[in-house]
C-alpha positions in Angstrom: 59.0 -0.8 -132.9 56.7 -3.7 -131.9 52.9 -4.3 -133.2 50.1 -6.7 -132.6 48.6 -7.1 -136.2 44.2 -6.6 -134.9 42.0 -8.3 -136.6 38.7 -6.5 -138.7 36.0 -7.1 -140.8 36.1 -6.5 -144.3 33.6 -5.9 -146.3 30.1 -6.1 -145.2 29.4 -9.9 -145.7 31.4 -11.1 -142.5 34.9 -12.2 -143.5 37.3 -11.2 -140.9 40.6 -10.2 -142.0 43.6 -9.4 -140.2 44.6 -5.6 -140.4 47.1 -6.0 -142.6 47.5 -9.2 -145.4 49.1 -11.4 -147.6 47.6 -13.6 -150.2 48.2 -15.7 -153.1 47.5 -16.7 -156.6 47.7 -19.8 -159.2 49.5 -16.9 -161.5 52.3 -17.1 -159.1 55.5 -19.1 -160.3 53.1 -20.2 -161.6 51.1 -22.7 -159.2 54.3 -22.8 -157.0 52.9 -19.5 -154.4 49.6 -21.9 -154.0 51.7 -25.0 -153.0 53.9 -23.6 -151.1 51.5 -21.6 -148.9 50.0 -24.0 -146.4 53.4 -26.4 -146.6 53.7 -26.6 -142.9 50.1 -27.7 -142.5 47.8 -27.3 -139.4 47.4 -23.5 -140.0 44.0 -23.6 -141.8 41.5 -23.1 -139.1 44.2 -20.2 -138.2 44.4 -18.4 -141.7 42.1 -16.9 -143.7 42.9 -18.1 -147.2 42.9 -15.6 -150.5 44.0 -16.3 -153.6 42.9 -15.4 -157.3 42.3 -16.8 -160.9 42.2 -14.9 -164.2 45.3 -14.8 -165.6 47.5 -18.0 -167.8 49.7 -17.9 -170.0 49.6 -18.5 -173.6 52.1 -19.0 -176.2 54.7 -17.5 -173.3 52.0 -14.0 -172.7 49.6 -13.5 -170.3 45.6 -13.8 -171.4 43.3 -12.7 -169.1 40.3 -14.9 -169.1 37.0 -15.3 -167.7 34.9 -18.0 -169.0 32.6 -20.2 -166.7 34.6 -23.5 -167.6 38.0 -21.3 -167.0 36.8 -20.3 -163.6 35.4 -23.8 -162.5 38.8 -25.6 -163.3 40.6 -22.8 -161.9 39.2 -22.6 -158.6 39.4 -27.1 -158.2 43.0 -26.7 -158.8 43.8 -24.2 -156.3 41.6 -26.0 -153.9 43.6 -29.2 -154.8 47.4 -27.3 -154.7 46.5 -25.6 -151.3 45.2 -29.0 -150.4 41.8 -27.9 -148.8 38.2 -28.1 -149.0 37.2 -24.4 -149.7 38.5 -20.8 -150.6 38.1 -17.8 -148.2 38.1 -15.2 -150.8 38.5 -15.8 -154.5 39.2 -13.0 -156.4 38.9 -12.2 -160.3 42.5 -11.3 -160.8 41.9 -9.4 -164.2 38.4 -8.6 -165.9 38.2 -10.6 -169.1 36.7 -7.9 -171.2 35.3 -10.2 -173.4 33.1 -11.7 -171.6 30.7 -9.8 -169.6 30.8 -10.2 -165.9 27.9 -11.0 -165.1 29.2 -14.4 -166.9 31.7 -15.0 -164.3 30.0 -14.1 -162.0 27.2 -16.6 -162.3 29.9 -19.1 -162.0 31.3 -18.0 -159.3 28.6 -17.7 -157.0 27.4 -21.8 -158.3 30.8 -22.4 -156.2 29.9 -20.4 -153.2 26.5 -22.3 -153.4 28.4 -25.5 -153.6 30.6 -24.3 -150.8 33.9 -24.3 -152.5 34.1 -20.2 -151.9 33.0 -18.5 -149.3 33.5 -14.8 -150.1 34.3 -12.9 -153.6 36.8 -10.6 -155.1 37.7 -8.5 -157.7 40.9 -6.8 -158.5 41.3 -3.8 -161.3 37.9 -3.8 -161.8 35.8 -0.4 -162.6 33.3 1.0 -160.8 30.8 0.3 -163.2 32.5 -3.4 -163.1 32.1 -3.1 -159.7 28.4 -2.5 -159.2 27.4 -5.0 -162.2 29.4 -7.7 -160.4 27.4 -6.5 -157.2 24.1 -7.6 -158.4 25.0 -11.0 -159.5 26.2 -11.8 -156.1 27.3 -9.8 -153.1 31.2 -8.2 -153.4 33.3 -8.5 -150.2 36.5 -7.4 -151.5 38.2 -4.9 -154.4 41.8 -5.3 -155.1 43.0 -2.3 -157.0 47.1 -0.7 -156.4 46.7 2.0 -153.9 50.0 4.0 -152.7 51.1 7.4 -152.0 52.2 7.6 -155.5 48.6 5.4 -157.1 45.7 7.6 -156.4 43.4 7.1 -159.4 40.9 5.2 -157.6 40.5 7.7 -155.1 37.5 9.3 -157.4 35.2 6.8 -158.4 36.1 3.3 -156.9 36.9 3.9 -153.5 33.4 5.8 -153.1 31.7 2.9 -155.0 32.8 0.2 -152.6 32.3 2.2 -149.8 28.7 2.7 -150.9 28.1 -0.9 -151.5 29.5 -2.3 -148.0 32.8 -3.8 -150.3 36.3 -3.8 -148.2 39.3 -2.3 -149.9 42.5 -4.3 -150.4 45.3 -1.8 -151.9 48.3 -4.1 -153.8 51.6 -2.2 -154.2 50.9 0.1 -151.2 54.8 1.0 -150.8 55.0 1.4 -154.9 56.4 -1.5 -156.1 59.6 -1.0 -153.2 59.9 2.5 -154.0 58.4 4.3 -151.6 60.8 1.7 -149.2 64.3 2.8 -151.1 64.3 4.8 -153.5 66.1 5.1 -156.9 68.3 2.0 -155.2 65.3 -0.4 -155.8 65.6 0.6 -159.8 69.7 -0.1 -159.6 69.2 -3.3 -158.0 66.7 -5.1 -159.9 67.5 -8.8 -161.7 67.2 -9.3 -164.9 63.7 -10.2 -165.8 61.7 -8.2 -162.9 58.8 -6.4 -164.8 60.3 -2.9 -162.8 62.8 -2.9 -165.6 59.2 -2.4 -168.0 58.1 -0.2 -165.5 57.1 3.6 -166.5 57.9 5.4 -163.0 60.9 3.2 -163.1 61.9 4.1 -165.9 61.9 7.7 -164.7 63.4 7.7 -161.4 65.6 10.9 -161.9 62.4 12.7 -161.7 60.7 10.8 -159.4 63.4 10.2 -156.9 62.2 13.4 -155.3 59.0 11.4 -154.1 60.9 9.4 -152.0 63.4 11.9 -150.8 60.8 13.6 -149.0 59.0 11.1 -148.1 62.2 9.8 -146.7 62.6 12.9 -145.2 59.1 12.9 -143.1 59.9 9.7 -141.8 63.2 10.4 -140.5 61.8 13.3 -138.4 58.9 10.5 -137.0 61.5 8.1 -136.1 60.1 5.1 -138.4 61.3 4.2 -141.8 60.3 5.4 -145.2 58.3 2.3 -146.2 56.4 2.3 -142.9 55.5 6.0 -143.5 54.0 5.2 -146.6 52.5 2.0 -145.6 50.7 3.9 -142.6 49.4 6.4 -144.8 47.7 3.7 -146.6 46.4 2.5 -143.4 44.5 5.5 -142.2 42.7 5.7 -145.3 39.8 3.7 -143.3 38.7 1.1 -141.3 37.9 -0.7 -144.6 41.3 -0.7 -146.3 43.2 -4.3 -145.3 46.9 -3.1 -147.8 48.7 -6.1 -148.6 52.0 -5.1 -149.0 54.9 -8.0 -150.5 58.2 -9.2 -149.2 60.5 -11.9 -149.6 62.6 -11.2 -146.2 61.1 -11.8 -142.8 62.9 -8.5 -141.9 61.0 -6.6 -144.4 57.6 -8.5 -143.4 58.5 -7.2 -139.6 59.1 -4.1 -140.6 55.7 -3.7 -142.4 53.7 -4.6 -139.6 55.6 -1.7 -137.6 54.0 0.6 -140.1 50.6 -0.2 -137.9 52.0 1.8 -135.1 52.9 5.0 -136.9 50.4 7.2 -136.5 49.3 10.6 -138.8 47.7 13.5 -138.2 45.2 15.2 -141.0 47.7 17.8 -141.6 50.8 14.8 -142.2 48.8 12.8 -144.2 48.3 16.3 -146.6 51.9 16.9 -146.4 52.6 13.2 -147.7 50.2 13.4 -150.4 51.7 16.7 -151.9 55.0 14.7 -151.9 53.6 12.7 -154.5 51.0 15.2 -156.9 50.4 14.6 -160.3 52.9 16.5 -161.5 55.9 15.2 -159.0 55.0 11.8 -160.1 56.0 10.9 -164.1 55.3 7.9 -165.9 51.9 5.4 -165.4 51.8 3.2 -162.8 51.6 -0.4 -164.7 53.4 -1.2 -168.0 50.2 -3.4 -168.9 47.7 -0.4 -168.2 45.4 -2.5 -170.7 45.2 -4.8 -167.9 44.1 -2.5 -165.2 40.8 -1.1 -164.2 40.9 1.8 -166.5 40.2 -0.8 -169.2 37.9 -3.5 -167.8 34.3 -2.7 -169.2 32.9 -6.0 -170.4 30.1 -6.4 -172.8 26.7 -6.2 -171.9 25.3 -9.8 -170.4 22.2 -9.7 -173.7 25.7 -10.1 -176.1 26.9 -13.7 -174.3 26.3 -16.8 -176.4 28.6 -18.9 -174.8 31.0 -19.0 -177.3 
């Protein structure tokens, strides 16, 4: 099954994407993913670089953080690991809910204005998060985990960005390998792959039917499980870029194949019953304090600076 990946615009502030992603973040290794990603060199006028900030690690845990001085240093050493002069799109990889985001906001666009960033991002923000990060400084993309099997943005956020021009960048949109092989992808995981922590994971002998039928759909259309759940992400919209992970090219291959599959209204209905509320047991994150469901931020009139 061969594919030309098409190119599109996402968001309404100009950035053109290809249809389907990858991208990176100083989190990552951490620091390594950002080094590593323009090694070969002479591919920057070719790519469209993304990459986040939000997230370090303290006394061996994560701490989300968003202050001004946090995101300035952040964003001059990604721009010095990935050895270029500017960002594409810089994302807030988790909303610091003690600051309010307006806060980080006001940082971030002093780096568009001084032409380190060109576009920003959010990821597990809220839709209230959403619109008060709007009017600090135009949106062009929302990160959130979108799969057949991660719907909860489908009634508040989706319709937000799409009412403020914002493009739509679904993480996880095979369900954390899943939706590609089933209970396997629980039996084979190494030691220290935050699946193990993982709720749905952690439930597979109920949720294995997901994938069965899933599996079963994409047998009968000739294509593979993953693909089949990787389109159906796809023809959400023309504003949805998913962004699905791999560490084999073979896997990478056979996600752009998923742009070929196509769906009719009445598949894409069969699919999503697969994977209703009640098929599905166990939340999506381990860290669902980390997630949009918990990123309200205090009101800007609270900040001190402190």
């Amino acid at each position: 099954m061969s594919s030309v990946v098409t190119t599109m615009k996402l968001g309404s502030q100009g950035l053109v994407v290809s249809s389907q992603g990858l991208g990176c973040m100083d989190f990552y290794g951490p620091y390594t993913n950002e080094i590593l990603a323009l090694k070969e060199g002479g591919t920057r006028d070719k790519v469209q670089i993304a990459t986040k900030f939000g997230i370090r690690w303290n006394d061996g845990k994560p701490e989300v953080c968003g202050d001004p001085e946090y995101v300035r240093a952040c964003c001059e050493a990604s721009l010095k690991r990935l050895d270029v002069d500017y960002i594409d799109l810089y994302y807030v990889h988790r909303i610091d809910t003690s600051v309010p985001i307006e806060v980080t906001m006001g940082e971030l666009k002093k780096l568009v204005e001084e032409g380190k960033v060109k576009y920003i991002g959010l990821s597990e923000a809220s839709a209230a998060t959403i619109r008060r990060a709007h009017a600090v400084h135009p949106i062009t993309a929302v990160q959130n985990e979108w799969s057949l099997w991660s719907r909860d943005i489908e009634d508040e956020i989706v319709p937000t960005c799409r009412e403020l021009g914002i493009g739509i960048v679904p993480y996880s949109p095979i369900g954390r390998g899943f939706l590609a092989s089933g209970p396997k992808v629980a039996e084979n995981l190494m030691e220290g792959d935050i699946r193990k922590n993982n709720p749905r994971f952690q439930n597979m002998d109920h949720n294995k039917t997901v994938f069965e039928r899933v599996n079963e759909m994409a047998t009968r259309k000739g294509c593979s499980a993953a693909q089949l759940a990787l389109a159906w992400v796809h023809h959400q919209g023309t504003d949805v870029v998913p962004i699905p992970g791999t560490t084999k090219v073979e896997n990478f291959n056979q996600n752009i194949g998923a742009l070929t599959v196509k769906l009719t209204s009445e598949e894409m209905a069969e699919l999503e019953s697969f994977a209703s509320s009640d098929a599905v047991k166990g939340e999506r994150n381990p860290f669902m304090q980390m997630t949009w469901a918990n990123s309200e931020t205090p009101p800007l009139s609270s900040w001190n600076g402190n």
